[in-house]
NUDO-860728 format. One record per residue: z, y, x of N, C-alpha, C in turn; residue in three letters. Coordinates in steps of 0.1 Angstrom, whole numbers, plus 5000, padded with zeros to 4 digits. Layout:
BEGIN
ZYXZYXZYXAla/...
END
This chain:
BEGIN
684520254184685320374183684820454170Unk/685620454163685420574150686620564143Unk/687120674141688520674128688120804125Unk/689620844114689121014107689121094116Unk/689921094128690121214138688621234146Unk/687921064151686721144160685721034151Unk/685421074137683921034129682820974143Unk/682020914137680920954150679220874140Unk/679820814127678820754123678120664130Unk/678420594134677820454147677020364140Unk/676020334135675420254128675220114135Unk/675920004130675719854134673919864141Unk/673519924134671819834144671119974149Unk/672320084152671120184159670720184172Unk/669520144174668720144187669120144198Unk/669120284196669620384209670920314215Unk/671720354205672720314210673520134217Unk/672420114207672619944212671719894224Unk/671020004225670319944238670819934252Unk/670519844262671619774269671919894284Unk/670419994289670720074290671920164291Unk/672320194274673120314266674820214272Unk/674520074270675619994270676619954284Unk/675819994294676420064301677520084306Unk/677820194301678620344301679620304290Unk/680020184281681220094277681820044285Unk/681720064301682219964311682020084321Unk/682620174314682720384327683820444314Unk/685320444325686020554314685320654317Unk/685420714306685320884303685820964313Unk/686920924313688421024321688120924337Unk/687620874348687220814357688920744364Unk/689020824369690020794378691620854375Unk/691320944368692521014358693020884350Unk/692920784347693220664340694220634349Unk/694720634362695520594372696420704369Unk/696520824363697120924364697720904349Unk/696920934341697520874327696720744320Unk/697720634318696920524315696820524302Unk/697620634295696720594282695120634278Unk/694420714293693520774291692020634290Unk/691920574282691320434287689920464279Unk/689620544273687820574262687020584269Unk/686120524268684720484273684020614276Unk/682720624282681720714280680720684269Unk/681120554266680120544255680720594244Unk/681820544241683320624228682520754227Unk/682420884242682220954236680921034236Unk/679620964235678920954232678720954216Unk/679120884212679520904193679920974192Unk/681021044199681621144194680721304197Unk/679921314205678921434210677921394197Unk/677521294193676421284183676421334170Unk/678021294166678521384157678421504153Unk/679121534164679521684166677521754164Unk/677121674170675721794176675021784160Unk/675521664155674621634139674921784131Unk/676321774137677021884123676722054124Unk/676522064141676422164143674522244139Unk/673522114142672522154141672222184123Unk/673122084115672922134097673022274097Unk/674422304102674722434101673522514105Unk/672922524114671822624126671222614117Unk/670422454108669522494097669722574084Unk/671222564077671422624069671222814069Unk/671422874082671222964084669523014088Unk/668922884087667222904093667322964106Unk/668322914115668423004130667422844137Unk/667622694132666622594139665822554132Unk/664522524136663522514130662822384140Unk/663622344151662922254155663322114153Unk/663422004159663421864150665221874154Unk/665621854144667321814147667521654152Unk/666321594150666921444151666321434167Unk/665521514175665521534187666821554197Unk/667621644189668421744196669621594193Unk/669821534181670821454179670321334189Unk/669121294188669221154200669421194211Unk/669121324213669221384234671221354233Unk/671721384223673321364226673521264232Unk/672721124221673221014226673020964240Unk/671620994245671620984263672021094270Unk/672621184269672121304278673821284290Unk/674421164287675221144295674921014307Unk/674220934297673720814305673520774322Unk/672920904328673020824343674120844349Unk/675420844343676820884353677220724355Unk/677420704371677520614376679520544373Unk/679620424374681420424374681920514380Unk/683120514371684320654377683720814377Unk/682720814375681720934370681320984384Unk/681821144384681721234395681821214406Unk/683321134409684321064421683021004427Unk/682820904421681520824426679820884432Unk/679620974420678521044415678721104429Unk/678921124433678621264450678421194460Unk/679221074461678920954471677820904471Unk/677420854458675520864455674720944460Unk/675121084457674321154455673721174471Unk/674621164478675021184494673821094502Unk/674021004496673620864500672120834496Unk/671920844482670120804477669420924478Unk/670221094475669321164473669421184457Unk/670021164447670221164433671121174428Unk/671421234417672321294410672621174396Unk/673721264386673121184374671921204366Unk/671421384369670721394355669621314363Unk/669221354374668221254381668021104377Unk/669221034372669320904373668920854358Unk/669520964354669021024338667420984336Unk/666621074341665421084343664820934346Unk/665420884353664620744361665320644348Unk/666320624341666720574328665720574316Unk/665120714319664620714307663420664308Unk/662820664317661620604326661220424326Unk/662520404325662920224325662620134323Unk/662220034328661219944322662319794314Unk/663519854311664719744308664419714295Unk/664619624287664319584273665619564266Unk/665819564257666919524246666219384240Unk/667319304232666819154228665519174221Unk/665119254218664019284204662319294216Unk/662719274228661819334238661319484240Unk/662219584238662119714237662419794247Unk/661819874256662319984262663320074253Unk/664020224264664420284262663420384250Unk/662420414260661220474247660720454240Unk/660620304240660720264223661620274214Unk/662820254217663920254204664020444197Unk/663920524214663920644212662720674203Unk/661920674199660220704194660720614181Unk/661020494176661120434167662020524160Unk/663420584163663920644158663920764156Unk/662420794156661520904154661921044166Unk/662121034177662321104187661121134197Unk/660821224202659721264210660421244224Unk/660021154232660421144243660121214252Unk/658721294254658421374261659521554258Unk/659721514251660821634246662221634247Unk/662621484250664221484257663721474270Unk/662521464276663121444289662421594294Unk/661821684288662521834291663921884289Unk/664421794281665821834276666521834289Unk/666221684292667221644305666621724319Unk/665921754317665321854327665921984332Unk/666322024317667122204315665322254310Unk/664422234305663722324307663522324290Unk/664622324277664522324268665522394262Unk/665722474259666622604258667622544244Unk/667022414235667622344223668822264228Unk/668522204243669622144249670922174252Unk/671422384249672622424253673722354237Unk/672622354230673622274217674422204222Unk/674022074229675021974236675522044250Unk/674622084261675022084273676222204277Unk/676222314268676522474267677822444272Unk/678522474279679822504287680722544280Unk/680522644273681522704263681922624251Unk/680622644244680422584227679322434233Unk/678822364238678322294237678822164229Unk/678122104217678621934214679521894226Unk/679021864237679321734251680721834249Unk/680721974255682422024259683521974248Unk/683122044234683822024221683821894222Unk/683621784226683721654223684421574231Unk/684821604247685021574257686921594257Unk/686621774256688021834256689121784248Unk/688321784237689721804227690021604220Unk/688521524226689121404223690121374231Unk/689421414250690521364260692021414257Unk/692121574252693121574251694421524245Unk/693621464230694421414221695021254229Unk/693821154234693821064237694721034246Unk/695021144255695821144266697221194268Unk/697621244252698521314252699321434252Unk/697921534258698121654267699621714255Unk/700021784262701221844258700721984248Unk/699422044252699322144245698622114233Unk/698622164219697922144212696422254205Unk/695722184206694422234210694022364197Unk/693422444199692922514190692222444176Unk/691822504164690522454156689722474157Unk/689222384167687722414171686722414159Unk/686622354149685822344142686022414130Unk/686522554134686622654119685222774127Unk/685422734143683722794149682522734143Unk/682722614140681222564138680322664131Unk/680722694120680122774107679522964114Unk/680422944122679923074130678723084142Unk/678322934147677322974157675923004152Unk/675523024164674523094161672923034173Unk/672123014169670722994177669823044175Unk/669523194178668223234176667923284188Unk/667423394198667123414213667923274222Unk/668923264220669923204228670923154218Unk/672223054223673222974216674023034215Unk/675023134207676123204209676723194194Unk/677423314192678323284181678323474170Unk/678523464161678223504153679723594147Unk/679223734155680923814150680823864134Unk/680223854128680123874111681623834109Unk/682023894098683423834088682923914071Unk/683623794066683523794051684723864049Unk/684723924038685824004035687523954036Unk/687323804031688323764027688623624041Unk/687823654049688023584066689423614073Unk/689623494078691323484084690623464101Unk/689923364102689523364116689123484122Unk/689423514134688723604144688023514155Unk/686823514152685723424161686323464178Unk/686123554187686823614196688323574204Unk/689123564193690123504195690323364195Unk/689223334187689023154187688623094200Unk/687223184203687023174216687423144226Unk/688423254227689223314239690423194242Unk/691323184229691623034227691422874233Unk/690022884232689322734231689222734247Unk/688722834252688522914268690022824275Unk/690522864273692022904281692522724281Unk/692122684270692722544264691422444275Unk/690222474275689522434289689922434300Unk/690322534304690922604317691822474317Unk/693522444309694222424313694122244315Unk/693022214307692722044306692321994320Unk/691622134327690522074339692122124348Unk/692722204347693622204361695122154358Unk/695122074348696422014343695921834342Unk/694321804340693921644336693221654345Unk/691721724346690421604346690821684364Unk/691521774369691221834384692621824393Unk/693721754385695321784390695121724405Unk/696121774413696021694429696321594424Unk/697121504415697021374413695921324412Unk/695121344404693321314401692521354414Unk/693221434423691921464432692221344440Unk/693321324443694321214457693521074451Unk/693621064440693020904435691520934437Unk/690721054434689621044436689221024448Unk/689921094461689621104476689720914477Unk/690520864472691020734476689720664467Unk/688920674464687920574457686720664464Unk/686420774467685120834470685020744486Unk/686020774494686120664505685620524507Unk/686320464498686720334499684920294492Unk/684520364483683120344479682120384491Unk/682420474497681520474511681220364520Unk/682620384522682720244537682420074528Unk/682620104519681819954512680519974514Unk/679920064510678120064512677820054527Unk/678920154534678020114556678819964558Unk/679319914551679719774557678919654545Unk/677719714537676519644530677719524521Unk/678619564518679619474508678619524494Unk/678419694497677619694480676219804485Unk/675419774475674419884479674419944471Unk/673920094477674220234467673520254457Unk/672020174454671720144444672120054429Unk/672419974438673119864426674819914417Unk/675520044425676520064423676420164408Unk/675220204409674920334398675520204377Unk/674620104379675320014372676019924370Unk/677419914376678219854378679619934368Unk/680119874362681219904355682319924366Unk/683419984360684520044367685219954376Unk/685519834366686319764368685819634379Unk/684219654377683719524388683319644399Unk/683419684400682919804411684519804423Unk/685519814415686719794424687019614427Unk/686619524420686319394422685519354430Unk/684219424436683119404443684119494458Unk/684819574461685119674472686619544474Unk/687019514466688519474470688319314473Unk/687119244474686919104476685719114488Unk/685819224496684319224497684319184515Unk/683719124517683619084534682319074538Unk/682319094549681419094560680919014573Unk/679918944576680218864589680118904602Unk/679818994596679619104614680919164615Unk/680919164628682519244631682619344627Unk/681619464633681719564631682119604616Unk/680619534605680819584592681819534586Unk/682319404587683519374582684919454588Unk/684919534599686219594601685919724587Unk/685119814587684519894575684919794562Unk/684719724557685119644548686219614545Unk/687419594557688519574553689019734552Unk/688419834560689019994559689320014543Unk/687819974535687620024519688419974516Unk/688819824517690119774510691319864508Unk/691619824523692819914526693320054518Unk/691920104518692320294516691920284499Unk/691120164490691120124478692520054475Unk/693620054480694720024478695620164470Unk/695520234476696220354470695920444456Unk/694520394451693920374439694620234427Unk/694320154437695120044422695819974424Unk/696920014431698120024433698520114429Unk/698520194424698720374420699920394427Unk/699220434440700420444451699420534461Unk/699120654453698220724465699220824477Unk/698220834488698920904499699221024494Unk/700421044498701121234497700621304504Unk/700721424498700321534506701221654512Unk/701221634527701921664536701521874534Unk/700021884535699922014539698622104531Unk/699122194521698122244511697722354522Unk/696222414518695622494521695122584514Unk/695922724514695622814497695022954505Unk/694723064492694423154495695423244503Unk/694923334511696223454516696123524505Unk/697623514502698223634488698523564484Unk/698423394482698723354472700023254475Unk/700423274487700923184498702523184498Unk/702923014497704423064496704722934508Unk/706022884510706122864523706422724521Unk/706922674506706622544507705922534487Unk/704922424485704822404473705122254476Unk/706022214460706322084461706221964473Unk/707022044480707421974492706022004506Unk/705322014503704322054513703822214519Unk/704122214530703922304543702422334539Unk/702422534533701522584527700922674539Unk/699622684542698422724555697822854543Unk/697422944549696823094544695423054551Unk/694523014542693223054542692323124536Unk/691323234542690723304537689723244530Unk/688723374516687923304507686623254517Unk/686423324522685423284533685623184538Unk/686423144545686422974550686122894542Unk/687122964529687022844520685722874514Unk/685022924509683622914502682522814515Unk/682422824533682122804544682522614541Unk/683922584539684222444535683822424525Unk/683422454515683322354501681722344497Unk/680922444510679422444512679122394517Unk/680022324525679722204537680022054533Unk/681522014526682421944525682421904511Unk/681721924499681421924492680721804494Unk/679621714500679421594506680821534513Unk/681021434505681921344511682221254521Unk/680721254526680421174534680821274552Unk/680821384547681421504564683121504560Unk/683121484550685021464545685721374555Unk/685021244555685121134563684721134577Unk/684221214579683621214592685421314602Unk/685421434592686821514597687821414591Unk/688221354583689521274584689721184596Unk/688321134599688521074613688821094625Unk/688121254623688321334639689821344636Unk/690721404629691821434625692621304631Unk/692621154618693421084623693521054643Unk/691921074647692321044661693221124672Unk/693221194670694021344673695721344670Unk/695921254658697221214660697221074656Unk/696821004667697520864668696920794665Unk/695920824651695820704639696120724631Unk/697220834624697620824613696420844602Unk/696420774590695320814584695520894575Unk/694720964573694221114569693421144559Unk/693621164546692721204532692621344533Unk/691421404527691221584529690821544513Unk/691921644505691721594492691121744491Unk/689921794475689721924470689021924461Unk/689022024449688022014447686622114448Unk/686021994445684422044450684022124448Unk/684022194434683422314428684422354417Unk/685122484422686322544415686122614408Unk/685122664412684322814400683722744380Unk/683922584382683622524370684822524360Unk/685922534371687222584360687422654349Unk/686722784352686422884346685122874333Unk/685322874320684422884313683022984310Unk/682022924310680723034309680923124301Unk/680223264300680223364294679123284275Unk/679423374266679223324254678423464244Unk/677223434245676323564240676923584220Unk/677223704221677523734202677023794192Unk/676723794185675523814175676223914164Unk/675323994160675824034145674424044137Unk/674624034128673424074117672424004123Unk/672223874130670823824137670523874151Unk/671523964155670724014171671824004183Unk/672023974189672723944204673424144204Unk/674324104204675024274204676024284218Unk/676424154223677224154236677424024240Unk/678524034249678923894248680523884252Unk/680623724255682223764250683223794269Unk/682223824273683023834291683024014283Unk/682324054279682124234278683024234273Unk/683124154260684524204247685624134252Unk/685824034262687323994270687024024283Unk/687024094287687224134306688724094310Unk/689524074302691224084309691023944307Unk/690423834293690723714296689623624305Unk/689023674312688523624320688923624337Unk/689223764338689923764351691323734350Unk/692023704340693223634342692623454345Unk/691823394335691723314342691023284357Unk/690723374364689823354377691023354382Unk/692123484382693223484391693923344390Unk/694223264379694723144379693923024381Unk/692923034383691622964392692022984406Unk/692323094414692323094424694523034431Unk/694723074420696223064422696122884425Unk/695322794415695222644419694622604429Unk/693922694433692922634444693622544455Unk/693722454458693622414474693022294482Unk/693222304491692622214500693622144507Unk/694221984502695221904506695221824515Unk/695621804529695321684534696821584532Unk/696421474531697421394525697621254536Unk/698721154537699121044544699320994536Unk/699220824542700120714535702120774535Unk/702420724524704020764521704620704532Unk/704420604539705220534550705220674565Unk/704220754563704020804576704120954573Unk/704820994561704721154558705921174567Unk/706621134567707721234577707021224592Unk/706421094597706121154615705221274607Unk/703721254602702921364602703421494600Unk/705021494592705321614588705821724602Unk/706021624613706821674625705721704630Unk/704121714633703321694640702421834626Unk/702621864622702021974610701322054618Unk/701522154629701122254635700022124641Unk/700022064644699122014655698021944645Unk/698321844633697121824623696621964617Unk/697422094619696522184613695522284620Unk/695722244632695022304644693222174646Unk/694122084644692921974642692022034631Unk/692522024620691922044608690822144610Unk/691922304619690822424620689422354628Unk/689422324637688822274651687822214647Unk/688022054639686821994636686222054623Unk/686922104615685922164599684522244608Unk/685222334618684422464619683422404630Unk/683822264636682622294642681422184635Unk/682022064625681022004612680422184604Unk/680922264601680222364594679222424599Unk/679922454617678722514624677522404627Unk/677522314625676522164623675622174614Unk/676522164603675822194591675122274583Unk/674722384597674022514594672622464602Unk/672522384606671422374618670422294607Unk/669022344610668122284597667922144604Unk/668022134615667621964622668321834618Unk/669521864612670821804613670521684600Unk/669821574606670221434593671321394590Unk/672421424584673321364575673821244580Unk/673121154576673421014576673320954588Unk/672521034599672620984614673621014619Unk/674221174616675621264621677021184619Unk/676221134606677821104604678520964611Unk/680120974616680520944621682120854616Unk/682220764620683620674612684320644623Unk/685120664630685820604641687020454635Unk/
END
């Protein structure tokens, strides 16, 4: 990957990046499951890995030109190149099923990566090629820690490398309809001295308003994650692979270890060929198939019945029968159900309740990430506010359109949306019944997870 639009300087023999490790994440779209949604979305995570390296190279000159960094830039530029590394296939989708399951995250996996005793042809660890390429290892892996305050360069939500590099490649790559701000007329304006922020100074003869750039780049995040990377299309395909990745590991088709390195494409190869000799686990084996059908076939189940805020409530959205739930339930659900593995447990109580039909509880997991971080502003060298103080109206417009997407979908196969649609009151009484009493469960400190949970 490299043309004029995303540089990334890729050097034939650099280390890092050739190490088998880093290589990986060439065989993990970027965009996970959203590929089924838009196929032209097909760039690697390693694609944008070059492209975050770049970006962080360019940003940290700048930081020096102003003498706001003074610490090693070629630290801050190798942490780009791993600081994505332990995201398992299909990223997130996957990543919570793990997480559910070993106890581990990515940065966690991060950590045990960098730890690795794996070699490249030359016989090299990770910490070797990192250290040869003059990097202090003990200093990215505070990075990856969070306990290195040099890390918001890349990691920073607002202005970070990883965001700027993520957004506006996926956007282009994918088509998005909107066209993106100039992100990179900010570069020249950030700023690193207490903290990462941005710099309201103007030169006499300045056209940009930093603020407005901001505010901009803000809104254009907003609309990527609830238009691409969060649409119910993306959630329905995700529900349809976080499953189907489950009931493959309790029916030992794959172990949840071995799945963290597995490319995308053999990961659905290993779930869609995968058998069992025991009855039991092979019936679980053929479930994953089945409910991994609606994934690559791109034929996911519809959604019969959204679950939104009261106020926000109309009586049908795009054909589905809209339920008034309060923020409290819903903060109660997504503290509980946020594990996908109790998702599964209530689609089952549900399907049994009517019939069999089967039953996806699509959402997403953490909504409040919609919303972009607050961004500290500088003038003359000193932190003077920040930009939630100087935009109050653009931030609560985006929360109220945060909350306006919110929902919580349960969805059918398309063969059985009209019975389920006759039967609505009665799956939504299900719905109430079993969430509240998995919530009230899941308040009890005794309660093992993995014993609880249940697959009918």
């Amino acid at each position: 990957m490299g043309n004029a639009k995303y540089p990334w300087g890729f050097e034939v023999d650099d280390p890092v990046l050739n190490h088998p490790i880093l290589q990986v994440q060439a065989d993990h779209k970027q965009l996970g499951q959203v590929a089924y949604v838009l196929p032209q979305a097909k760039h690697s995570r390693f694609n944008h890995f070059g492209f975050v390296k770049y970006i962080t190279d360019r940003i940290c000159r700048q930081l020096e030109e102003k003498g706001d960094f003074i610490g090693s830039r070629n630290n801050v530029v190798q942490f780009a190149k791993i600081h994505d590394m332990g995201h398992p296939p299909f990223s997130h989708a996957v990543e919570y099923v793990l997480r559910d399951l070993t106890k581990v995250d990515h940065n966690e996996r991060a950590l045990q990566l960098l730890g690795s005793n794996k070699k490249d042809k030359s016989g090299r660890t990770l910490p070797d090629v990192l250290e040869f390429s003059g990097a202090c290892v003990n200093f990215l892996k505070e990075m990856l820690e969070g306990k290195r305050i040099e890390a918001k360069i890349v990691t920073d939500k607002s202005i970070g490398a990883d965001k700027l590099a993520y957004t506006f490649m996926d956007a282009d790559l994918c088509d998005f309809y909107q066209t993106p701000p100039d992100w990179e007329r900010l570069i020249p304006f950030l700023r690193f001295i207490d903290d990462y922020g941005v710099d309201l100074r103007k030169t006499p003869k300045q056209v940009i308003d930093q603020t407005a750039l901001l505010t901009a780049m803000q809104y254009f995040y907003f609309k990527m994650y609830t238009e691409v990377y969060l649409s119910p299309e993306s959630m329905a395909y995700e529900r349809h692979l976080q499953k189907a990745v489950e009931l493959a590991i309790r029916a030992e088709v794959l172990s949840a270890e071995e799945v963290w390195d597995l490319g995308d494409d053999t990961l659905l190869n290993k779930i869609n060929n995968g058998n069992h000799s025991n009855v039991e686990k092979n019936y679980l084996a053929q479930e994953a198939k089945e409910v991994l059908q609606g994934l690559i076939m791109r034929d996911p189940y519809v959604s019969i019945l959204a679950l939104k805020y009261t106020g926000i409530k109309k009586e049908q959205v795009r054909g589905q029968k809209v339920i008034e739930i309060e923020k409290r339930f819903k903060d109660e659900f997504l503290n509980t159900f946020k594990n996908p593995l109790r998702l599964t447990e209530l689609e089952s109580a549900i399907a049994n309740d009517i019939k069999g039909i089967p039953v996806l509880c699509c959402l997403l997991p953490d909504p409040e990430k919609v919303v972009p971080t607050d961004v500290p502003l500088y003038d003359a060298g000193k932190k003077i506010t920040t930009l939630r103080t100087e935009s109050k109206g653009h931030f609560h417009a985006l929360e109220e359109m945060r909350d306006e997407h919110f929902a919580i979908r349960l969805r059918v196969p398309p063969s059985e949306a009209e019975l389920a649609g006759r039967q609505a009151d009665k799956i939504v009484a299900s719905f109430f019944e079993h969430s509240k009493k998995i919530i009230n469960r899941s308040k009890k400190p005794e309660e093992n997870l993995e014993d609880k949970i249940k697959i009918s």
